[in-house]
C-alpha positions as CSV (number, residue, x, y, z in Angstrom):
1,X,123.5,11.5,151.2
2,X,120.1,11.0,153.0
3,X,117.5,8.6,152.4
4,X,115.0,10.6,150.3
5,X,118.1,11.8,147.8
6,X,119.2,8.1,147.6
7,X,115.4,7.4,146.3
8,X,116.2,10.0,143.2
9,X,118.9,7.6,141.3
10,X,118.0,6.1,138.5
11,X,119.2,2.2,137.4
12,X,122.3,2.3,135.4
13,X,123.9,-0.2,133.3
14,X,127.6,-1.5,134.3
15,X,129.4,0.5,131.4
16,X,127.5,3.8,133.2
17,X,128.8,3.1,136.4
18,X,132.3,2.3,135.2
19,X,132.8,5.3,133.4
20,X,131.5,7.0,136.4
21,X,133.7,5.6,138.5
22,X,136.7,6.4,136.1
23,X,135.5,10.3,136.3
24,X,135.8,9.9,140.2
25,X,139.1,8.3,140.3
26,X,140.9,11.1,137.6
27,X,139.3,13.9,140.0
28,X,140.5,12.7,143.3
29,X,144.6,11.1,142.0
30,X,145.0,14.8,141.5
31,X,144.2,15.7,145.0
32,X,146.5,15.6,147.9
33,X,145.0,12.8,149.9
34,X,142.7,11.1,147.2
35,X,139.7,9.2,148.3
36,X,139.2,6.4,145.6
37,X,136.2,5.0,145.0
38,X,135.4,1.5,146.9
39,X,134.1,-1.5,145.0
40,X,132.9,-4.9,145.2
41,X,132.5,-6.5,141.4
42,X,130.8,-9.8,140.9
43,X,132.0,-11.8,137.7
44,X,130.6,-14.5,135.8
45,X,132.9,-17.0,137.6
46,X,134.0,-14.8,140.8
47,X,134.4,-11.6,142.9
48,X,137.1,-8.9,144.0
49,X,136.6,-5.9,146.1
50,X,139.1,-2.7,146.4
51,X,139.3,1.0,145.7
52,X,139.0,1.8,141.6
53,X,142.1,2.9,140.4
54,X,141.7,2.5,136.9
55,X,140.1,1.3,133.8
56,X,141.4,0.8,130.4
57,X,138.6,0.9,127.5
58,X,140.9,-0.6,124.9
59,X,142.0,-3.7,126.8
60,X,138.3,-3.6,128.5
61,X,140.4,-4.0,131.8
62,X,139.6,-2.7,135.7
63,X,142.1,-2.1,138.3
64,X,141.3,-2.4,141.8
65,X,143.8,-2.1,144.3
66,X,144.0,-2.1,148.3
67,X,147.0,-2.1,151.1
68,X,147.3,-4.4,153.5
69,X,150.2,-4.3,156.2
70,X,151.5,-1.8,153.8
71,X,152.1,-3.9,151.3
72,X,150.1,-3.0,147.3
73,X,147.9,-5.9,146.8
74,X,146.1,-5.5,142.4
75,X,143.6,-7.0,140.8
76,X,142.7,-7.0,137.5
77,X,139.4,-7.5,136.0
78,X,138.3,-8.2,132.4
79,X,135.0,-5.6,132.5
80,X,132.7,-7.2,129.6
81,X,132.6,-10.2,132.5
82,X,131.0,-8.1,135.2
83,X,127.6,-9.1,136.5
84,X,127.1,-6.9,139.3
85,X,129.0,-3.4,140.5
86,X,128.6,-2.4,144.4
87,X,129.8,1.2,145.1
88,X,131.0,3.3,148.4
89,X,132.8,5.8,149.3
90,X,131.6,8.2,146.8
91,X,128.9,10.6,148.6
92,X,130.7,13.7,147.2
93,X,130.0,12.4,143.7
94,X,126.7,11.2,144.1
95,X,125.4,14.1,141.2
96,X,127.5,12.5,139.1
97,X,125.0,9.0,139.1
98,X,121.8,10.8,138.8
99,X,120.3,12.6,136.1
100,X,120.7,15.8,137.2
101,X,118.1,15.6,140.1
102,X,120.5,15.5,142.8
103,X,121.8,19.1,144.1
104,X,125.6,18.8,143.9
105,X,127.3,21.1,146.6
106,X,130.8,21.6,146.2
107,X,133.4,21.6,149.2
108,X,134.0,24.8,151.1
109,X,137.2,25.1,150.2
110,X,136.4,24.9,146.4
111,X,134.7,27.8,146.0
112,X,136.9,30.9,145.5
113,X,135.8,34.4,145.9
114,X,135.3,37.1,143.3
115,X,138.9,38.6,144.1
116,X,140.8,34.9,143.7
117,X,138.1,34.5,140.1
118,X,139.5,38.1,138.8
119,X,143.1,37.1,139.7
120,X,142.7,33.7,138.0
121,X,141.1,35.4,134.8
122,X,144.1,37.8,135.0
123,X,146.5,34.5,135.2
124,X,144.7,32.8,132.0
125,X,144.5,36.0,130.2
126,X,148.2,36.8,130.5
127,X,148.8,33.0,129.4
128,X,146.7,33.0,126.4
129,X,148.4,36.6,125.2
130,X,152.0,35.1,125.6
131,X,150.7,31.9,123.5
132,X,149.1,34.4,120.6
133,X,151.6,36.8,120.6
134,X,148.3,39.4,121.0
135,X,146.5,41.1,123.8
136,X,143.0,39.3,124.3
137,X,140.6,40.4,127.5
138,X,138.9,37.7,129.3
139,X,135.7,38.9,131.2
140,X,132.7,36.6,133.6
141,X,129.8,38.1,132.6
142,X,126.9,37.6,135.4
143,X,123.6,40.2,136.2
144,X,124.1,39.6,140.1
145,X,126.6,38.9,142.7
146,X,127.2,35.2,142.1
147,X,126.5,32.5,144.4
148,X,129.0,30.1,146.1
149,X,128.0,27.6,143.8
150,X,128.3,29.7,140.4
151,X,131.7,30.9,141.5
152,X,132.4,27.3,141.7
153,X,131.3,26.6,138.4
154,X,133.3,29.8,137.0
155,X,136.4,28.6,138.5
156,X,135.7,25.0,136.6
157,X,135.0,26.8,133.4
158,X,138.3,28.4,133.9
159,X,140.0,25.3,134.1
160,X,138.2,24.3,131.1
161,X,139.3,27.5,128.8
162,X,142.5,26.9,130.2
163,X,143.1,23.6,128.6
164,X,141.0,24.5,125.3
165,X,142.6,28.0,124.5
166,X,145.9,26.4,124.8
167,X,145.5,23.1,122.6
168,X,144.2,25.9,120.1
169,X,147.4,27.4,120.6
170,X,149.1,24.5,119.8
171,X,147.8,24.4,116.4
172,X,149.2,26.9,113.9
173,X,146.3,27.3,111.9
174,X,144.1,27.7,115.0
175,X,146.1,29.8,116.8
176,X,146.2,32.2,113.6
177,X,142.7,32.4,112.9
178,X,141.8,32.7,116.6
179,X,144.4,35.5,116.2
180,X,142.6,37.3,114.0
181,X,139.5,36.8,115.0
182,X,138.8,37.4,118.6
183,X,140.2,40.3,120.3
184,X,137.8,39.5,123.7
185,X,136.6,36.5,125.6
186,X,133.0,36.6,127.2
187,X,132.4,33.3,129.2
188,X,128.7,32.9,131.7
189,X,127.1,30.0,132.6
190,X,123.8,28.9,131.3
191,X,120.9,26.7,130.5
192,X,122.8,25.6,127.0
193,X,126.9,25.0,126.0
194,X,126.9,27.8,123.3
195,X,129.7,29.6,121.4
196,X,129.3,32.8,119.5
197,X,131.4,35.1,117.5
198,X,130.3,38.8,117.2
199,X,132.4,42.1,116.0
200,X,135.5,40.4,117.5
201,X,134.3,39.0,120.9
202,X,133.6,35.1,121.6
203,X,131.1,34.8,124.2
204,X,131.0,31.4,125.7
205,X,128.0,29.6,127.2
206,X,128.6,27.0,129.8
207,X,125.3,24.4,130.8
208,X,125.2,24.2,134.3
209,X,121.8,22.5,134.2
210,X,123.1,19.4,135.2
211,X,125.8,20.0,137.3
212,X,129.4,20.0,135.9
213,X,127.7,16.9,133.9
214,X,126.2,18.9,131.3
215,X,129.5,20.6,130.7
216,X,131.6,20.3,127.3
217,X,134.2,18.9,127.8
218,X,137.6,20.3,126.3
219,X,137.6,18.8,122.9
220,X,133.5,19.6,122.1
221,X,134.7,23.7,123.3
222,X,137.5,23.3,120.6
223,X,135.4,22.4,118.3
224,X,133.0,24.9,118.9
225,X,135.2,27.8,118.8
226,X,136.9,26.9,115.6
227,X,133.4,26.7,113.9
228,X,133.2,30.1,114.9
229,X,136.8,31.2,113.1
């Protein structure tokens, strides 16, 4: 991050960047060689520094851990007694703590070309017709050839139909009425998160206007779609 994108961040309270810092640390424990987020909390009555391994809303708890001579050193930190959050470590994320100012630029290797988006589709849309019992097309509608950064996002809104359509599944009544109902699976991204229902085919809207932070997440889709059944 340079200089003149640092100026672009706006204050945030605690909570904000705790929840923030959560999103970070669920994206990278799934990677190979994660990259945790570093800290350094100031308490009412203390301090502790570490990477951010966790945080537990119900018990209003933070986990910070750290190695040393390879051996786990923990603390634990009661979160409504935070004072003061200091954060590193987390350039690739930086989107993530504006408002939607900051360009986010996803790593080279993320972005997958139109062939590996057309096999994934294929991979979903044999998924989803095992799961129905029904043949149902998936399609990524766009006017031009994407860009490396829309391809990115296609490839997250994959991911994102991939854990909605099958909690719909899951559910007998969903997975009946979504039966009936939709024969073909439209999905673009957009200025809005919009579902629609027309002669059999569900076209979904993703909001990319902020980044993956204006997306829906999995349970606001769900509930989208079966407003549309």
């Amino acid at each position: 991050m340079d200089f003149k994108t640092m100026l672009e961040l706006p204050a945030l309270d605690t909570d904000q960047v705790v929840k923030i810092l959560q999103e970070i640390a669920d994206k990278e424990r799934k990677k190979e060689k994660p990259r945790m987020p570093q800290v350094s909390i100031s308490t009412h009555s203390g301090s502790a520094s570490g990477f951010f391994v966790n945080h537990c809303t119900e018990k209003k708890v933070i986990l910070l851990a750290d190695m040393y001579d390879h051996k786990a050193h923990f603390q634990y930190i009661a979160s409504h007694s935070i004072s003061t959050i200091s954060v590193s470590n987390i350039d690739t994320y930086a989107y993530l703590f504006s408002d939607g100012r900051i360009p986010f630029s996803p790593d080279k290797s993320e972005i997958p070309s139109l062939l590996q988006l057309k096999k994934h589709i294929k991979t979903l849309e044999l998924a989803l017709n095992d799961s129905l019992g029904k043949e149902v097309s998936i399609a990524y509608s766009y006017k031009e050839t994407p860009t490396d950064l829309e391809k990115f996002y296609a490839s997250k809104v994959l991911g994102l139909l991939k854990e909605t359509l099958s909690n719909i599944a899951k559910d007998k009544m969903a997975n009946e009425a979504f039966s009936e109902s939709i024969s073909s699976l439209n999905f673009k991204l957009g200025s809005e998160n919009n579902v629609l229902l027309q002669e059999n085919m569900l076209s979904i809207t993703i909001d990319i206007s902020k980044a993956l932070k204006s997306f829906p997440d999995t349970a606001q889709l769900q509930n989208q779609i079966e407003k549309n059944l």
